[in-house]
C-alpha positions in Angstrom: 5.7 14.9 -4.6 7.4 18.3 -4.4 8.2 20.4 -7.4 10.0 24.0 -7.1 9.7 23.2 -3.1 5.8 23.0 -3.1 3.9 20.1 -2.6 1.9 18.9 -5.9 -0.6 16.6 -6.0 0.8 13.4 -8.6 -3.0 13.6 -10.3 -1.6 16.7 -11.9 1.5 15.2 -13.3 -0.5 13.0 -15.1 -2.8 15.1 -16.9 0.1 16.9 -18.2 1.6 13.6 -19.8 -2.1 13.0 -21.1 -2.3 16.1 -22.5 1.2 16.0 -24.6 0.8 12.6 -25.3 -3.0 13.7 -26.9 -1.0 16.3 -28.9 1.6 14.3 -30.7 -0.7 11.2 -31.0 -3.6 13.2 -32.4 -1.4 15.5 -34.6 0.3 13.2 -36.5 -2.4 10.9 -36.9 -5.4 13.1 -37.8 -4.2 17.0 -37.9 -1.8 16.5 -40.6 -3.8 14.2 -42.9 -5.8 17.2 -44.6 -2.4 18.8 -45.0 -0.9 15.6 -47.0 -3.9 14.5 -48.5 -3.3 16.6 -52.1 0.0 16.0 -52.0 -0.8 12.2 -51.7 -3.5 12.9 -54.4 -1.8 15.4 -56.7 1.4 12.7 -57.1 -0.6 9.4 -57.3 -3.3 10.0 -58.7 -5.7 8.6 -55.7 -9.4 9.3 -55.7 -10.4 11.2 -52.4 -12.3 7.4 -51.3 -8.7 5.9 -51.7 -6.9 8.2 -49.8 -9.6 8.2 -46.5 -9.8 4.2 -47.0 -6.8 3.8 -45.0 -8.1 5.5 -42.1 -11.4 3.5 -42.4 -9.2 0.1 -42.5 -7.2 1.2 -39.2 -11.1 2.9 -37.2 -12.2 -1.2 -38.1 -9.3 -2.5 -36.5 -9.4 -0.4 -33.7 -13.1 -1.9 -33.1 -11.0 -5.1 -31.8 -8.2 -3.6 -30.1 -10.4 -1.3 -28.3 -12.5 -4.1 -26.8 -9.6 -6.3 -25.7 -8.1 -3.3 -24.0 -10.2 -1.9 -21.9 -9.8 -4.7 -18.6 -5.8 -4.0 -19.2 -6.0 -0.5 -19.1 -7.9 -1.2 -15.3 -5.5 -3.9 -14.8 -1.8 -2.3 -15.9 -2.5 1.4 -15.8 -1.6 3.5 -19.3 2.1 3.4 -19.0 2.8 -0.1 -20.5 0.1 -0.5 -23.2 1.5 3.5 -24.8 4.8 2.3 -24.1 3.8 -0.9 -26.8 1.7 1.6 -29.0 4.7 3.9 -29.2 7.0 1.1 -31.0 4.5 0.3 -33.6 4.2 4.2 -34.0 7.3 5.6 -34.4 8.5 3.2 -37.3 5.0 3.9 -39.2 5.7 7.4 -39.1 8.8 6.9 -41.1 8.0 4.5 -43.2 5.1 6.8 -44.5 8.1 8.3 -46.3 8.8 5.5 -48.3 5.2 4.6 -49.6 5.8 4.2 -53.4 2.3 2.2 -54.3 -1.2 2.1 -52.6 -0.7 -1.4 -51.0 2.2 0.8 -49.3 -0.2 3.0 -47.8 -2.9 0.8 -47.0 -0.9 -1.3 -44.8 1.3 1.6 -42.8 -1.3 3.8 -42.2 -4.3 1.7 -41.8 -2.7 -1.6 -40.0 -0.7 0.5 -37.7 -0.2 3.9 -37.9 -3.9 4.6 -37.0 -4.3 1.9 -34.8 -1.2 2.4 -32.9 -1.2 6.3 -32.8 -5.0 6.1 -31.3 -3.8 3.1 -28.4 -0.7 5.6 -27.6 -3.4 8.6 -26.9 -6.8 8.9 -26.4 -7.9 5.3 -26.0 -5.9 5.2 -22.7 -5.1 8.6 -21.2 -8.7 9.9 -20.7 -9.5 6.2 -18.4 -6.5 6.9 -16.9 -7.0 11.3 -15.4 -10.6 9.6 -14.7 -9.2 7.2 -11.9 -7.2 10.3 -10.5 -10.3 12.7 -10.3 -14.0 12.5 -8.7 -14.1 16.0 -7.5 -12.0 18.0 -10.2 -13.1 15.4 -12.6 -14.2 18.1 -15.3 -11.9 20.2 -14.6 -8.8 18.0 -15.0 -10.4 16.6 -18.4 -10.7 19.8 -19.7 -7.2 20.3 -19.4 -6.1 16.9 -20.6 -8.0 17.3 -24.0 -6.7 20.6 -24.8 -3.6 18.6 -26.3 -5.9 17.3 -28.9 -7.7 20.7 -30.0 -4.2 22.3 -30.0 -2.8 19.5 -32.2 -5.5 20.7 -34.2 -4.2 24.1 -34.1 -0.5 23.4 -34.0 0.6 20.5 -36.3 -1.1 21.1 -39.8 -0.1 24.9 -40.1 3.5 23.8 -38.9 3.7 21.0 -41.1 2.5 22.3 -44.1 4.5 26.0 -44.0 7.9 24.1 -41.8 7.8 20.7 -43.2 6.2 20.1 -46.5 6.5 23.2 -48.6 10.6 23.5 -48.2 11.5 20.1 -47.1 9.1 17.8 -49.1 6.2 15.7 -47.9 8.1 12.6 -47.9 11.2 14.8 -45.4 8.1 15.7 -43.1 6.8 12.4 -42.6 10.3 11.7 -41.1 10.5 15.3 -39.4 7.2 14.1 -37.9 8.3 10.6 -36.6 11.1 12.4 -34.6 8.9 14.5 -32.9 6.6 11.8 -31.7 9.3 9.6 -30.3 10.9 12.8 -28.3 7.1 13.4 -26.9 5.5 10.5 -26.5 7.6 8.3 -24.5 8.4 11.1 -22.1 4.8 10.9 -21.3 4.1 7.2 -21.4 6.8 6.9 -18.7 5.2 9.9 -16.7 1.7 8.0 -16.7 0.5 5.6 -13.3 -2.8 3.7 -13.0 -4.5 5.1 -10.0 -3.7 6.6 -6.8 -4.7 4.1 -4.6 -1.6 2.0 -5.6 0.8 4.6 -4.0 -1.8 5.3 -0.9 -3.1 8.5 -2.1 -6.8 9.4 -2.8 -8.3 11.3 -6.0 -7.8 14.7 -5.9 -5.0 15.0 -3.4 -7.4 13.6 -0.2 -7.6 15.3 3.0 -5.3 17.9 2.5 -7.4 19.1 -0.5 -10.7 17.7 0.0 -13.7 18.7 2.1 -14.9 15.3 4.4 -17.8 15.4 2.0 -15.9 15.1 -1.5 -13.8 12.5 0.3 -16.8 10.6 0.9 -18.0 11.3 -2.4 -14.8 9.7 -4.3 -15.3 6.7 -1.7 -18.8 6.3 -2.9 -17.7 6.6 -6.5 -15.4 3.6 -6.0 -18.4 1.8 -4.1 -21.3 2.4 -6.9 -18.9 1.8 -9.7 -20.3 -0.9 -12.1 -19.0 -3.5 -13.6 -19.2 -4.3 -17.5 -21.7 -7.0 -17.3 -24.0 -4.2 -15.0 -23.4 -1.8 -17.3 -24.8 -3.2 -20.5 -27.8 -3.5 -19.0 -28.7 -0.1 -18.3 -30.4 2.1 -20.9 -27.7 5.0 -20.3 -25.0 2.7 -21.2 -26.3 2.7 -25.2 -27.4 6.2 -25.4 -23.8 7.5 -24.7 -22.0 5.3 -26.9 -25.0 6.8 -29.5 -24.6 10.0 -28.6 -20.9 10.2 -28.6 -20.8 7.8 -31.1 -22.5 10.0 -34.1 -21.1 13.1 -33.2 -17.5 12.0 -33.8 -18.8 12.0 -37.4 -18.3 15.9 -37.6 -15.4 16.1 -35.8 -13.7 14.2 -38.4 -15.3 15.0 -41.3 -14.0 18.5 -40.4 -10.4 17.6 -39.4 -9.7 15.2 -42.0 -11.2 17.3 -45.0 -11.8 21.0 -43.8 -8.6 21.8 -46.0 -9.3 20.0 -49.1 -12.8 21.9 -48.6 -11.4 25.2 -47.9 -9.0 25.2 -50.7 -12.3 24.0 -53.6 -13.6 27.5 -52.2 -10.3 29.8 -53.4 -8.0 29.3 -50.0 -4.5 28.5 -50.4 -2.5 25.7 -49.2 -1.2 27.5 -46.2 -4.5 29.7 -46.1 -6.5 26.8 -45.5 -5.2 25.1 -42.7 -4.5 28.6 -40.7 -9.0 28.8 -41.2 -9.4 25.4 -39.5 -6.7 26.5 -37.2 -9.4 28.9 -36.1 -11.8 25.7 -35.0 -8.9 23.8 -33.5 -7.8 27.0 -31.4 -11.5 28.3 -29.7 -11.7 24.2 -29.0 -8.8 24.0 -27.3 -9.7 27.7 -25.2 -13.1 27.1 -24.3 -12.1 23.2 -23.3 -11.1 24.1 -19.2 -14.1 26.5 -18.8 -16.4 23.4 -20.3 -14.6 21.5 -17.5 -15.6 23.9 -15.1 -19.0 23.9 -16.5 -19.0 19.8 -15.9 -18.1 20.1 -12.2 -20.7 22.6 -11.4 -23.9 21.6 -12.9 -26.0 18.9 -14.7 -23.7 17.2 -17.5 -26.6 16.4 -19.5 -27.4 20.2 -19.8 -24.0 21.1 -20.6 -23.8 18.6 -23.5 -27.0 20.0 -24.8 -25.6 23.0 -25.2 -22.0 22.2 -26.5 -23.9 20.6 -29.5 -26.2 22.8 -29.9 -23.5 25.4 -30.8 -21.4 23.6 -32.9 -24.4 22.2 -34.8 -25.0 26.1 -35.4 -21.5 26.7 -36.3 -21.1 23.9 -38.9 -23.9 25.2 -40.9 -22.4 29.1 -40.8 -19.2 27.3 -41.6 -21.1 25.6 -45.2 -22.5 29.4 -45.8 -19.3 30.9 -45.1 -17.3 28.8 -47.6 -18.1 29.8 -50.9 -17.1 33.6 -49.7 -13.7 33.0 -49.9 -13.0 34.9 -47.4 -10.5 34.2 -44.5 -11.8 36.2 -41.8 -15.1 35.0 -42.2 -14.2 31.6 -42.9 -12.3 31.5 -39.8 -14.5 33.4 -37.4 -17.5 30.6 -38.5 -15.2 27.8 -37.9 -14.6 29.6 -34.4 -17.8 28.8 -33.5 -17.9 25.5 -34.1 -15.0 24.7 -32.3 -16.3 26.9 -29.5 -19.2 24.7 -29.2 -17.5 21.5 -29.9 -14.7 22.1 -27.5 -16.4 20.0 -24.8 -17.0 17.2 -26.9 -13.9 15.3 -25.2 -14.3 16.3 -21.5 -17.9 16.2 -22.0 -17.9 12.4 -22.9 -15.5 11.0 -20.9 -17.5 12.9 -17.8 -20.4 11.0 -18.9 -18.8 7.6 -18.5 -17.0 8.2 -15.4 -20.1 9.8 -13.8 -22.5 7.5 -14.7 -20.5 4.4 -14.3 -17.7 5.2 -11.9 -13.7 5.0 -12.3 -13.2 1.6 -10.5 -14.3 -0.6 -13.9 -13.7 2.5 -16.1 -11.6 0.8 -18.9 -13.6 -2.4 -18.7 -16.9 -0.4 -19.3 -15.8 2.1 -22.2 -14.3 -0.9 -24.5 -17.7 -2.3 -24.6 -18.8 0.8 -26.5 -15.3 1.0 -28.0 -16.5 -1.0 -31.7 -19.6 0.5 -31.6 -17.6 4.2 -31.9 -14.5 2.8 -33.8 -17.4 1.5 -36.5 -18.6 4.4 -36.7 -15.4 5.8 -37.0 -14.1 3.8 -39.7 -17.4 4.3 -41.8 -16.8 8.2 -41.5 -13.9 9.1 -43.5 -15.0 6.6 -46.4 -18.7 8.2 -46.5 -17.2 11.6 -46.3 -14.9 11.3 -49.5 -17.6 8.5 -51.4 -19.8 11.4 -51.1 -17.7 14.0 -52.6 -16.5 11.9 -55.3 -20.3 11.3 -56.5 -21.7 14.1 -55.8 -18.7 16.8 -56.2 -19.1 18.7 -53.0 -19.2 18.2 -49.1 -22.3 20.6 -48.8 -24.5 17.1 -47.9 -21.8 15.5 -45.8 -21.3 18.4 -44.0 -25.2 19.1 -43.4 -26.0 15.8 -42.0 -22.9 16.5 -39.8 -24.7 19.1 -38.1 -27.7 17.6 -38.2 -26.2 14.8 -36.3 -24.7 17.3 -33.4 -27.8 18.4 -32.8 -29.9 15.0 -32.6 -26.8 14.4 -29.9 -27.7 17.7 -28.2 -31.6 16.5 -27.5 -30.0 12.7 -26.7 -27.8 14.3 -23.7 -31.2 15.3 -22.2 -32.7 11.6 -22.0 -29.9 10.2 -20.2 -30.2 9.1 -16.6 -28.3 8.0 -14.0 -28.2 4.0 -13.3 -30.3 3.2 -10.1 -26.9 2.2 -8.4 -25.2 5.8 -9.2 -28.2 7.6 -7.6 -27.9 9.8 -4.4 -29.2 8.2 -1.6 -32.6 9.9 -0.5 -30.6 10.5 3.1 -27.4 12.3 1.6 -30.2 13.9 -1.1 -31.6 15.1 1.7 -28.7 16.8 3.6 -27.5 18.4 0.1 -31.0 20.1 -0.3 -31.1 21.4 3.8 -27.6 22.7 2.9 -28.6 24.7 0.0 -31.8 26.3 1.8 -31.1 26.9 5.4 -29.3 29.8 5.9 -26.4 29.9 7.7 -27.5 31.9 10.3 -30.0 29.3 11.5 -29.8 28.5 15.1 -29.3 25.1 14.4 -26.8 26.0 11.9 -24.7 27.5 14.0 -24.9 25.0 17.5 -24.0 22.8 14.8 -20.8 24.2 14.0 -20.3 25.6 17.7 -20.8 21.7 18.7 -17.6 20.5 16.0 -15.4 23.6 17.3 
C-alpha cells in the first residue's frame, strides 16, 4: 500500500492499530483503577481485598479464555476475535456507572470488563506484529507496547483531573466507554493475520530485506514448533515463569501505586502525575529496548531490564515516606526505565524461541499459568495491606521477584530445532572475522557483479 504517495510496508499499519488498541484497552482496564479505587472505597465502604477481588475474578477467567484462544488467533488473525471483545467491552464500561451494590461490581468488572478489555488488547495484538516481523521483530514490538506504558501515562492523570473531579466518577466511567468504542474498533478493523495471506513476506521482503534475512524469516516459518513440541522443551516453562512472576510488580504498581502514594501525603491529582513518571520512561525507553532485542542476545537484555527495575522498585519504597514529588517521581522513573522492555522483551522470547507459524497456539498454553498468577496478584497485594497496614512487604517481594526473573533470562536456551545450523553458524562467524579486504572477499563479490 501507498500512503502520502510512498510505498509502506502493511506490517507497519498494523503495529499502529496494536499500539492504540493497547492504549484504550489497557487504560480503561488497568490505568484508571488506582484512580477510582477511593472513590469506589470512600462511597461504599469496600475493604481494599474487595475492591482488587474483581480483577482477581476476571485474571481466573481469563486462564480459560486464554487457552481456548490461542489456535484462533493463528487460525482467524486478530481482527474478528477484538471485534467480539469490543461488544462485551463497551457496554461494561458504561454499566460501571450504574453499579449501586458489590454483586454489581463483581459481575461487570470481573466477568467481562477484565476479560473482555484484555482479549480486545494484549492477548491478541502482540501474536499478531509477531507474524509480520522476523527481522524488525524487536523493533516493531517496541513500538507496539508503547500504547500500553502511555496508557499508563495518559489515562489516570486525564481521568482523574478531566473526568472524575468535575464530572463525577460515575460521568467518567461513561466518558470512558465513549472513548473506547471511538478507538478500538478503528483498530480492530485495521488488524490482518499474516502477510502471507496477501502474498507479501515479513518485513516488507525483497525490497527491504537482505537475501540473508529473507532466508532467515523462511527458516523461522520452517523451525517453528508446534504446541505439543513446545511443552516439551525446558525453555517453554522457564518463560512462562519468568514472565509469569514478574507481571506481579507491574500490577502491584499500576493497580495501587496511587492509593500508596496518597498514605505517604500526595494528593489525588499528585499521585497519579508520580506514577505518570514510571508509565512515561516505560513507554520512552520501550523502542530503544526493541532495538536492543534485534541486536544482541535477548537473554542478556532481559537480565538487564530486570535488574533495573528490581533496583528501582526498592528506591521507589525509600522514596515514599519523603513525600516528595520530585523524588518520588524521578524513583519511579527508574523503574519504569528498567521495566520498559518487559512487553517487547517477552513477546521476543516466544517468537524467537518458538517461531510465529504456531505463535498463538504456543503462548495460550502458558496463558493460565500467567492469568493465575495474575488473578492471585491483585488479591495478595490488597489482603496484605489490609493485615499488615502497609505495601512495604508486597512491594519488596515485588522486586525481589524482578530480579529472580533477571538471573532466570540467563538459563534459557534455545530448543534444539531453533538452533543455527553449524553450516550457516559457520558462515555468520567467517563474516564477522574476515575482513573485507580479503582476496577471497573480494573475487567473491567481483564473481556476483
Amino acid at each position: 500500500m501507498t500512503l502520502f504517495g510512498r510505498p509502506v510496508f502493511y506490517g507497519w499499519i498494523v503495529v499502529t492499530a496494536a499500539f492504540t488498541a493497547q492504549f484504550v484497552t489497557v487504560g480503561v482496564q488497568t490505568s484508571v483503577v488506582a484512580v477510582f479505587a477511593p472513590e469506589f472505597i470512600e462511597e461504599f465502604g469496600w475493604t481494599r481485598t474487595q475492591f482488587f477481588a474483581a480483577d482477581s475474578i476476571g485474571q481466573a477467567l481469563l486462564m480459560a479464555i486464554g487457552f481456548a484462544l490461542g489456535p484462533r488467533i493463528d487460525r482467524f488473525g486478530a481482527r474478528p476475535i477484538m471485534l467480539v471483545a469490543a461488544a462485551f467491552c463497551i457496554p461494561s464500561l458504561f454499566l460501571m456507572s450504574q453499579v449501586n451494590e458489590y454483586w454489581h461490581y463483581v459481575i461487570v468488572r470481573g466477568m467481562f470488563l477484565v476479560p473482555a478489555a484484555s482479549v480486545a488488547g494484549f492477548l491478541v495484538v502482540s501474536i499478531s506484529v509477531s507474524k509480520w516481523f522476523v527481522a524488525k521483530r524487536g523493533q516493531a514490538l517496541g513500538w507496539t507496547s508503547m500504547g500500553v506504558s502511555m496508557a499508563g501515562f495518559f489515562w489516570p492523570s486525564f481521568t482523574a483531573a478531566v473526568l472524575i473531579e468535575p464530572l463525577g466518577w460515575r460521568t467518567a466511567w461513561m466518558v470512558l466507554s465513549a472513548c473506547l468504542a471511538a478507538i478500538l474498533i478503528p483498530s480492530a478493523l485495521l488488524m490482518r493475520r499474516r502477510p502471507e495471506d496477501y502474498g507479501m513476506l515479513p518485513d516488507g521482503g525483497p525490497t527491504q530485506l537482505t537475501s540473508e534475512q529473507i532466508r532467515e524469516a523462511e527458516r523461522d516459518e520452517q523451525t517453528s514448533l508446534t504446541r505439543s513440541e513446545a511443552v516439551r522443551t525446558k525453555c517453554f516453562y522457564l518463560i512462562v515463569l519468568i514472565f509469569g512472576i514478574s507481571v506481579v510488580g507491574i500490577f502491584a504498581i499500576l493497580l495501587n501505586g496511587v492509593l500508596y502514594l496518597r498514605e505517604h501525603g500526595l494528593s489525588s491529582v499528585e499521585a497519579p502525575l508520580a506514577v505518570a513518571a514510571f508509565s512515561l520512561l516505560s513507554m520512552l525507553t520501550k523502542p530503544p529496548w526493541g532495538w536492543a532485542l534485534d541486536k544482541f542476545d535477548t537473554r542478556v537484555v532481559g537480565f538487564l531490564s530486570f535488574v533495573v527495575g528490581a533496583a528501582g522498585f526498592v528506591l521507589v519504597i525509600q522514596a515514599a515516606p519523603t513525600g516528595e514529588l520530585w523524588l518520588i517521581a524521578g524513583a519511579l522513573a527508574i523503574m519504569g526505565l528498567g521495566i520498559g522492555g518487559n512487553i517487547p522483551i517477552q513477546d521476543m522470547f516466544w517468537a524467537e524461541y518458538f517461531g510465529r507459524r504456531y505463535l498463538g497456539s504456543v503462548r495460550s498454553i502458558g496463558f493460565p499459568v500467567a492469568m493465575g498468577i495474575n488473578a492471585i496478584t491483585p488479591l495478595a497485594v490488597a489482603l496484605s495491606y489490609d493485615l499488615i497496614g502497609t505495601y512495604d512487604v508486597a512491594f519488596y517481594s515485588c522486586a525481589a521477584l524482578w530480579a529472580l526473573s533477571a538471573f532466570l533470562c540467563l538459563m534459557l536456551r534455545l530448543p534444539a530445532k531453533r538452533r543455527t545450523p553449524l553450516e550457516a553458524l559457520v558462515r555468520r562467524v567467517a563474516a564477522l572475522i574476515t575482513p573485507r579486504t580479503h582476496p577471497a572477499v573480494r573475487a567473491a563479490s567481483q564473481k556476483r557483479a
